[in-house]
Structures are given as structure tokens and as C-alpha cells.
Z-matrix of the N, CA and C atoms (Angstrom, degrees):
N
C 1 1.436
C 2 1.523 1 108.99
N 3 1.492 2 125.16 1 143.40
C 4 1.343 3 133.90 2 -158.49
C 5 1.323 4 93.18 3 -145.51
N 6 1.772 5 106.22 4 121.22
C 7 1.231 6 119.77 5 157.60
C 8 1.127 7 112.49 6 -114.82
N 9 1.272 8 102.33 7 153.52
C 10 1.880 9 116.65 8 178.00
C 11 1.243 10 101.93 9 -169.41
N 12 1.905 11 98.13 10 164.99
C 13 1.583 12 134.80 11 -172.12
C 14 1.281 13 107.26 12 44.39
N 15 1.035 14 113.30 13 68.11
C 16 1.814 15 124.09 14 160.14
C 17 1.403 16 121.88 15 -65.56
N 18 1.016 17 110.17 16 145.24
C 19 1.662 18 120.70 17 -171.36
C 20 1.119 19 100.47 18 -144.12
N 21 1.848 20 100.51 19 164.78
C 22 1.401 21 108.37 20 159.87
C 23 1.462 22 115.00 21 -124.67
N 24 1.745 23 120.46 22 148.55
C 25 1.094 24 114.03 23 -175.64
C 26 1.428 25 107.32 24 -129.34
N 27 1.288 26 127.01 25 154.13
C 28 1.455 27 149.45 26 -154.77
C 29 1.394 28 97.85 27 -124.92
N 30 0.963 29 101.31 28 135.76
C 31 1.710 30 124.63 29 171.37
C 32 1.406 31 100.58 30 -123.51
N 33 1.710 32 90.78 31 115.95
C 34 1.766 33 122.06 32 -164.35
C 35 1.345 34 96.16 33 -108.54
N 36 1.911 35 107.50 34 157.92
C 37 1.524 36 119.31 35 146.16
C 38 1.254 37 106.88 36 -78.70
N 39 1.363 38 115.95 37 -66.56
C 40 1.398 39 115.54 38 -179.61
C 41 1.419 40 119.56 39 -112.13
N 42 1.892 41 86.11 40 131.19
C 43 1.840 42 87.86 41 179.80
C 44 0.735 43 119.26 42 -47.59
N 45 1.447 44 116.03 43 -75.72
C 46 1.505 45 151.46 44 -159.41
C 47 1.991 46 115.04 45 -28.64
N 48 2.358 47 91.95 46 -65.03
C 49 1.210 48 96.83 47 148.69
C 50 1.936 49 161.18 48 -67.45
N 51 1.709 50 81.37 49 -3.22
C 52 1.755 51 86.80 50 175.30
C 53 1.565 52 80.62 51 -83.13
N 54 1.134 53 135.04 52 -62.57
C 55 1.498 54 140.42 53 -147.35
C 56 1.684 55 103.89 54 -35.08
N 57 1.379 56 100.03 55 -72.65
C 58 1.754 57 113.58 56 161.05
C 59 1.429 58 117.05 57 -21.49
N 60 1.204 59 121.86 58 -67.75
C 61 1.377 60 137.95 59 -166.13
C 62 1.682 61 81.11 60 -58.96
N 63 1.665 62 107.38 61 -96.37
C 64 1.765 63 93.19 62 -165.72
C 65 1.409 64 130.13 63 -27.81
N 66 1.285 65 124.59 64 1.72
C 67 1.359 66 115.48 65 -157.22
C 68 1.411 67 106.92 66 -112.74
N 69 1.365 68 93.23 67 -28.85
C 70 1.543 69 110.10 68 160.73
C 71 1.476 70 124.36 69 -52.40
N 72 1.185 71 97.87 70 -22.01
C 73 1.994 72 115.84 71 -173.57
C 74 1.705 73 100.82 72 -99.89
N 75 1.296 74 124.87 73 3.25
C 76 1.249 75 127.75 74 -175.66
C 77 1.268 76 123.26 75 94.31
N 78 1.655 77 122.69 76 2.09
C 79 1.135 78 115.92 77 -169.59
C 80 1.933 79 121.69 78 -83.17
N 81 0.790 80 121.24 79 158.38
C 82 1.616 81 113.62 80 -164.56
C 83 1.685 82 83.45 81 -123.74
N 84 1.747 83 98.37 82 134.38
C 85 1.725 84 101.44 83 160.20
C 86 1.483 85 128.75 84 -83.07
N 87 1.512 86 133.67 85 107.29
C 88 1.149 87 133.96 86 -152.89
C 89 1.669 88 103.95 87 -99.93
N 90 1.649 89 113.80 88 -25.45
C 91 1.316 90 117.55 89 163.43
C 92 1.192 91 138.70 90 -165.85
N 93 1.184 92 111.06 91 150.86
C 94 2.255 93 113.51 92 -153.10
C 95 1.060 94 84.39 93 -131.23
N 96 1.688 95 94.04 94 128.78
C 97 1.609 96 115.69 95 165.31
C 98 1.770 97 97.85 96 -114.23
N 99 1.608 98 78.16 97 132.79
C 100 2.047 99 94.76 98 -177.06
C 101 1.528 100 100.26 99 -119.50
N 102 1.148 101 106.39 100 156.63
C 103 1.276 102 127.95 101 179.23
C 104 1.409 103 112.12 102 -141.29
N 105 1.686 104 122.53 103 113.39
C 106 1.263 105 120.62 104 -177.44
C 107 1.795 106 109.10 105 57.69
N 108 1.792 107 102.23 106 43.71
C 109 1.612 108 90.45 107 -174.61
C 110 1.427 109 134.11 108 83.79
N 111 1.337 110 102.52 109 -40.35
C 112 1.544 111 101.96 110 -177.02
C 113 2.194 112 107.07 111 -113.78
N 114 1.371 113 83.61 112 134.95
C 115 1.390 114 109.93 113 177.15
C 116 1.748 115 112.26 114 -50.77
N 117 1.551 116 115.07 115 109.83
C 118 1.629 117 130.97 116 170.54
C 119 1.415 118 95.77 117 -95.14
N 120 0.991 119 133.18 118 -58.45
C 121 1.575 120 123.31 119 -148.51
C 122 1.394 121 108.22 120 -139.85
N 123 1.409 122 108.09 121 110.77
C 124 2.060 123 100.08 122 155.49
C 125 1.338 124 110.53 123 -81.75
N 126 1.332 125 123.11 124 174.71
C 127 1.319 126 146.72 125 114.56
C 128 1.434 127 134.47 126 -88.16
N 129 1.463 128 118.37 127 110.08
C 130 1.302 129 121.41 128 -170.27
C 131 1.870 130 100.55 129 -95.46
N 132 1.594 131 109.51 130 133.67
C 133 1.640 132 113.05 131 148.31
C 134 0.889 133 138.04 132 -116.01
N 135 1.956 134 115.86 133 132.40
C 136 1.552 135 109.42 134 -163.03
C 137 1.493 136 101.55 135 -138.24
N 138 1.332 137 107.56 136 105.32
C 139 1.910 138 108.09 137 -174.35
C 140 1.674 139 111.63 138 52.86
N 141 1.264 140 108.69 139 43.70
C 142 1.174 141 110.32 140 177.19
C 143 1.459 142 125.99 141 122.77
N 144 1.806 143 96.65 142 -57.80
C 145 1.255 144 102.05 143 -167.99
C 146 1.487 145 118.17 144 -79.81
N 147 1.237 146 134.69 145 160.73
C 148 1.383 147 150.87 146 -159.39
C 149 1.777 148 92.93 147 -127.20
N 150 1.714 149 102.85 148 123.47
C 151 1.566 150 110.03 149 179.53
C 152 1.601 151 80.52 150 -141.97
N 153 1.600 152 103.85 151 124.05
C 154 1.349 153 127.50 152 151.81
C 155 1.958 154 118.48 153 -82.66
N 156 0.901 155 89.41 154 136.37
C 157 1.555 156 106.71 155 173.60
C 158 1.936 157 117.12 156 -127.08
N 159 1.334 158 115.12 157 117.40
C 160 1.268 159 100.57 158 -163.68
C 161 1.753 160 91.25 159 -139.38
N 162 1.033 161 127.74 160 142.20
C 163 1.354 162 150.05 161 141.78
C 164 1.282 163 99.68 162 -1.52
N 165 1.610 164 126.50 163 118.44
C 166 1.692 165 110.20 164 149.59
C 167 1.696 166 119.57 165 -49.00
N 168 1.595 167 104.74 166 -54.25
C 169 1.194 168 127.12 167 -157.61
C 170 1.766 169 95.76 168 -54.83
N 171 1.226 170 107.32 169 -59.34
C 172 1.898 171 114.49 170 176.04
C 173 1.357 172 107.93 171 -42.85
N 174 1.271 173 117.86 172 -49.86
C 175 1.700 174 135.96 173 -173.41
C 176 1.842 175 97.32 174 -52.30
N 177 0.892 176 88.01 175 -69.91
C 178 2.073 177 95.42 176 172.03
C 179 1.406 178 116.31 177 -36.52
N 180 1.684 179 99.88 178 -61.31
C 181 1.693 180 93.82 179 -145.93
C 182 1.875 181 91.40 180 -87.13
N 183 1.292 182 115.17 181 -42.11
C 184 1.322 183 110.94 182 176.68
C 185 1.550 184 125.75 183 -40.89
N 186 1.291 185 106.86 184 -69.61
C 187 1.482 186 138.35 185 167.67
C 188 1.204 187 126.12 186 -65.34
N 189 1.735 188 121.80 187 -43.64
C 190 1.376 189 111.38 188 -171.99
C 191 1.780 190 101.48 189 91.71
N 192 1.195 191 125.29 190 28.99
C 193 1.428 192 111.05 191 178.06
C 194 1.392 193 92.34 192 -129.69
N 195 1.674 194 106.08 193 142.20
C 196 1.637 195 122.05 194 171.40
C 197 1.704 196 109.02 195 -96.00
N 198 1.384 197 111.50 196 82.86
C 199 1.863 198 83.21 197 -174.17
C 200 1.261 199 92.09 198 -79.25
N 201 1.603 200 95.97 199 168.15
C 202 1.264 201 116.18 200 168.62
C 203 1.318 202 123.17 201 -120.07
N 204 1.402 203 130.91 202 -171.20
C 205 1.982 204 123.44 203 171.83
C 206 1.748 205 95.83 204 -68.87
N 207 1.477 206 88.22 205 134.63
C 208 1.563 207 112.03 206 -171.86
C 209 1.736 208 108.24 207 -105.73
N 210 1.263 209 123.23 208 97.56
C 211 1.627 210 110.00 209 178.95
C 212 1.731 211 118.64 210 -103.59
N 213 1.687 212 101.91 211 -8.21
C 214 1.192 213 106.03 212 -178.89
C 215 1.453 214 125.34 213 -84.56
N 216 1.650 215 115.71 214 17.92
C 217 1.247 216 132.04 215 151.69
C 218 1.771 217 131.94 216 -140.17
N 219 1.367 218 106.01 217 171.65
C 220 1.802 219 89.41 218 -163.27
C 221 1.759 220 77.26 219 -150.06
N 222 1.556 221 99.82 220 148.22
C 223 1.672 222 112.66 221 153.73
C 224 1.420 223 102.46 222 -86.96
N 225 0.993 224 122.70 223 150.25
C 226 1.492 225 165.60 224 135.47
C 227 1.530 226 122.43 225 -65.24
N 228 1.384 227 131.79 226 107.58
C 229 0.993 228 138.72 227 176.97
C 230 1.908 229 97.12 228 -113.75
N 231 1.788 230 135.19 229 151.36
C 232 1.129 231 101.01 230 155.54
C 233 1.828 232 88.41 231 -126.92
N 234 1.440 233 132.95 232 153.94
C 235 1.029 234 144.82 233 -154.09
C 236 1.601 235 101.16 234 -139.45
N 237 0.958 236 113.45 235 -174.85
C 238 1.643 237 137.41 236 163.61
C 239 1.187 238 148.58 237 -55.82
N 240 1.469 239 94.01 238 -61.13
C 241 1.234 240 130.90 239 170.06
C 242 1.976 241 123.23 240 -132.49
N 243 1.285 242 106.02 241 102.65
C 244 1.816 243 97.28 242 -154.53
C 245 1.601 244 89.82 243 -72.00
N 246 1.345 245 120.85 244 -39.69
C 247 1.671 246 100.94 245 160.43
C 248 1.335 247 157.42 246 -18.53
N 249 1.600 248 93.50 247 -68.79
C 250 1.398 249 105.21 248 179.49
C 251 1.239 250 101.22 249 -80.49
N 252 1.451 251 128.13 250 -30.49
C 253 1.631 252 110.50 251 -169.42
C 254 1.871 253 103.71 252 -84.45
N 255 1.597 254 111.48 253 -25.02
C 256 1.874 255 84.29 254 156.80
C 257 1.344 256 131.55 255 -69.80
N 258 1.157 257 109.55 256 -21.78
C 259 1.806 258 120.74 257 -178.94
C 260 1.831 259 96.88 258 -58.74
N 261 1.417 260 106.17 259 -76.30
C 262 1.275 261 120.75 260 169.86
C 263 2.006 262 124.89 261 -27.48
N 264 1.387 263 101.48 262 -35.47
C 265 1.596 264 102.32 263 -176.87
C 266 1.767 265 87.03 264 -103.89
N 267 1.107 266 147.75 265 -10.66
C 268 1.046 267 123.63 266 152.48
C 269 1.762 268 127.16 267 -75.47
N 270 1.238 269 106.69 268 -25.51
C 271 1.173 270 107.67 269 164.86
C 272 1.782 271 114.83 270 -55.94
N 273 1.337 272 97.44 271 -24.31
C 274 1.688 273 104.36 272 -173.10
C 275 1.565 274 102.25 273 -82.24
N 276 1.122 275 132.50 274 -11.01
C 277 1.427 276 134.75 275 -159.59
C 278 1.426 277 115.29 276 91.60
N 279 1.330 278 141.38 277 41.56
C 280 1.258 279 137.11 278 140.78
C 281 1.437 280 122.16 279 -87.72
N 282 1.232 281 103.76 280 141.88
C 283 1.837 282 104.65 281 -169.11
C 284 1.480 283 93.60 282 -95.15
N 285 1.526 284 129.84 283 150.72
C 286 1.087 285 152.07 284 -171.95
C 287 1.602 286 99.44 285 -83.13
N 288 1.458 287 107.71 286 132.93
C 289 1.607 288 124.67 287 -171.90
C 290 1.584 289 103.20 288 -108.13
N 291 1.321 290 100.60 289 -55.89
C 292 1.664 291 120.23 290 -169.38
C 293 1.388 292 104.69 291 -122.69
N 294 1.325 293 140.80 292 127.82
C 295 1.405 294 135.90 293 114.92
C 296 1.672 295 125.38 294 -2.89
N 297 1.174 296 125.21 295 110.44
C 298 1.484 297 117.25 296 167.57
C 299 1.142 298 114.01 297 -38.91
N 300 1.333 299 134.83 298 144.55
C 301 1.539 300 131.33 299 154.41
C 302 1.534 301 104.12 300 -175.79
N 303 1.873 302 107.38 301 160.30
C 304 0.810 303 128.04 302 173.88
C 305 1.874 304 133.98 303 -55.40
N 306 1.078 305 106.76 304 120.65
C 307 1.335 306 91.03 305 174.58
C 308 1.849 307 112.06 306 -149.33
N 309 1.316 308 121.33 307 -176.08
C 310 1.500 309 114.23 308 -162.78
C 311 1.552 310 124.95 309 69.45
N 312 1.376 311 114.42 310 38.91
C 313 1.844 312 106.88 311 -152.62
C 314 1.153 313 119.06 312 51.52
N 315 1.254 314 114.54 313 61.73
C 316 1.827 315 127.53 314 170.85
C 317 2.011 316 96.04 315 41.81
N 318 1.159 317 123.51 316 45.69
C 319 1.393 318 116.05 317 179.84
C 320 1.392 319 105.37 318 -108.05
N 321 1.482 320 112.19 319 -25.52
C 322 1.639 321 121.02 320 174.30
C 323 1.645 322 111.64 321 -126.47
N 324 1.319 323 105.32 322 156.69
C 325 1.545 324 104.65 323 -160.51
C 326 1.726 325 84.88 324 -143.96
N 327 1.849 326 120.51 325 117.61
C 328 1.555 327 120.06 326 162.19
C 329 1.092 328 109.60 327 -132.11
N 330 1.146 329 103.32 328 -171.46
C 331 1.487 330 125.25 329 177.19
C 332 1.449 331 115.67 330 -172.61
N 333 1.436 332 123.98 331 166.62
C 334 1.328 333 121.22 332 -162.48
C 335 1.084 334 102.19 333 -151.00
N 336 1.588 335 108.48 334 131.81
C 337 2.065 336 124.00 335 167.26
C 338 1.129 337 97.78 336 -119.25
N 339 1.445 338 100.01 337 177.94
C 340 1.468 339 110.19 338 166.18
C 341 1.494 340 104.90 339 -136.56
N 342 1.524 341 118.22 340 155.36
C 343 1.129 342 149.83 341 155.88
C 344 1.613 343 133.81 342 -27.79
N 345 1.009 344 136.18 343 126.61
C 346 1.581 345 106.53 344 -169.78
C 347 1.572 346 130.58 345 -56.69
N 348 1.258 347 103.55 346 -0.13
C 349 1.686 348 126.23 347 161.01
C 350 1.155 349 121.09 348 -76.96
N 351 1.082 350 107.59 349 -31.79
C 352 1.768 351 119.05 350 -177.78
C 353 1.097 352 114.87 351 95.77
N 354 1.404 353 119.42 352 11.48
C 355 1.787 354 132.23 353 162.98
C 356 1.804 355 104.82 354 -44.01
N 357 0.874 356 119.77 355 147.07
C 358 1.420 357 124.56 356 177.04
C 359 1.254 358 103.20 357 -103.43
N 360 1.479 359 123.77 358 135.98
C 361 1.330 360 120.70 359 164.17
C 362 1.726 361 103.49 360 -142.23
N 363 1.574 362 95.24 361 132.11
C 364 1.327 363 126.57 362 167.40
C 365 1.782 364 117.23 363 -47.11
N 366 1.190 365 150.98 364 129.09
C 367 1.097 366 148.80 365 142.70
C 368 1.324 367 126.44 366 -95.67
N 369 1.017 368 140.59 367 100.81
C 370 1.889 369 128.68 368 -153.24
C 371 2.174 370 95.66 369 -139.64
N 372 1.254 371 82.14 370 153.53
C 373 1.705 372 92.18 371 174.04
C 374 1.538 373 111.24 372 -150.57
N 375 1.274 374 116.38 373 146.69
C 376 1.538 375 94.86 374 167.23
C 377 1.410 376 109.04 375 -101.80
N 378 1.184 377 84.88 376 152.34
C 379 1.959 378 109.56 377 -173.55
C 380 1.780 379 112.01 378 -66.06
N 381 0.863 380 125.88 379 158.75
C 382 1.078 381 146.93 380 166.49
C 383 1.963 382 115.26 381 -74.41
N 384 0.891 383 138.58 382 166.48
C 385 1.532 384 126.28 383 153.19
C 386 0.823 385 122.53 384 -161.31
């Protein structure tokens, strides 16, 4: 048995606005599933990875699934500067989870927002010394 191209997918209030938000992080939409015209689900790609974003409401009536707020997972981005890129995704509308700071013997430096879902996402860089 052979698995491949794993993703992750998010169960949104609003499409439109998770879509925005990821795109801000570099992600490009490679594919929209519509129903009756209107957009349920992207697929976003970013250096590889594949992040689905889909409608709660679609998630329900299609499927039969109730998601709910999810805290027992987080994306991971790692960047440059874990600073400027939380300053920067709050400027986008993410609310601040964590404070940046050092950790590992000052060798890694994160911080954490979340999404307009309330997805948590990690920002981490390694430090210089």
C-alpha cells in the first residue's frame, strides 16, 4: 500500500478570509472546488507544501462532519526573522498567541499567532550567535 501527497486541511468560517491571510505567508491557490458556483475549498502551495482550507458549513452538509476549534495542532512556518514576520502577520490580522522568545540555548527564537480560525501557527528561526 502507497501513500502520497499529504496535506493539511483547515476547517474555516470564512473562505474568502483564511484565503487572504495564507497568501500573505506566500502561499499561491493552485485549486478551488465550487459547488453551485460558489467556492468550498482551496488548495494553497507554499515550497512544496499543499494546505487545504475548506468551509465548515461544506464540511457538514457535504460530508456530515461538525469540526470544531482545533488546538491540538499548529503550522510551522520557519523564516528569518521570528520578529518581523510576527509583527508583519499581525499587521495581516493574526492575534498574538505567544511572545517571541528564545529557547534551546538561545539557538532558536518563536513565537505564535493564530489564524482567523484560531489555528495556531508557530513562527521560529534560528538565531545567529
Amino acid at each position: 500500500m502507497e501513500f502520497k501527497a499529504p496535506q493539511i486541511n483547515l476547517y474555516v468560517d470564512d473562505l474568502e478570509a483564511s484565503r487572504a491571510f495564507y497568501e500573505h505567508l506566500g502561499f499561491k491557490v493552485n485549486f478551488t472546488a465550487e459547488i453551485d458556483g460558489n467556492a468550498v475549498h482551496h488548495e494553497l502551495l507554499l515550497d512544496g507544501f499543499t494546505l487545504g482550507i475548506a468551509t465548515k458549513e461544506s464540511t457538514k452538509e457535504i460530508h456530515g462532519l461538525t469540526p470544531g476549534k482545533n488546538s491540538g495542532s499548529e503550522l510551522v512556518f520557519w523564516v528569518k526573522n521570528t520578529d518581523t514576520a510576527i509583527h508583519y502577520l499581525m499587521e495581516k490580522g493574526a492575534a498574538l498567541l505567544s511572545e517571541p522568545h528564545d529557547f534551546l540555548d538561545h539557538r532558536l527564537r518563536a513565537g505564535w499567532v493564530q489564524d482567523p480560525d484560531g489555528n495556531p501557527i508557530q513562527i521560529v528561526c534560528k538565531k545567529t550567535i
